[in-house]
C-alpha positions in Angstrom: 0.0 0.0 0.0 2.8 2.5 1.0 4.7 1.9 -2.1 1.3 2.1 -4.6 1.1 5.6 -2.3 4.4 6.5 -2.9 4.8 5.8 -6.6 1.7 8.0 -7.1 2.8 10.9 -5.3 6.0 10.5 -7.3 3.7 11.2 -10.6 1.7 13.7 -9.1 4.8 16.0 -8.0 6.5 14.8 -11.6 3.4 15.7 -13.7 3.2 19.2 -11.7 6.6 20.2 -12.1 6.4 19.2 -16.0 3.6 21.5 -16.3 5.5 24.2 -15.1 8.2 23.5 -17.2 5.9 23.4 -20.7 4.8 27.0 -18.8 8.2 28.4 -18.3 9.0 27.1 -21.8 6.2 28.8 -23.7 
């Protein structure tokens, strides 16, 4: 359970700070 948790936080935060890359970017 703690390691389904974690690995979705992981692509949360990742998804978030790609988004404000393609923002920075444009």
């Amino acid at each position: 359970m703690h390691k389904l948790v974690l690995i979705r936080h992981g692509e949360s935060t990742w998804n978030l700070e790609n988004r404000f890359t393609g923002w920075t970017d444009v």
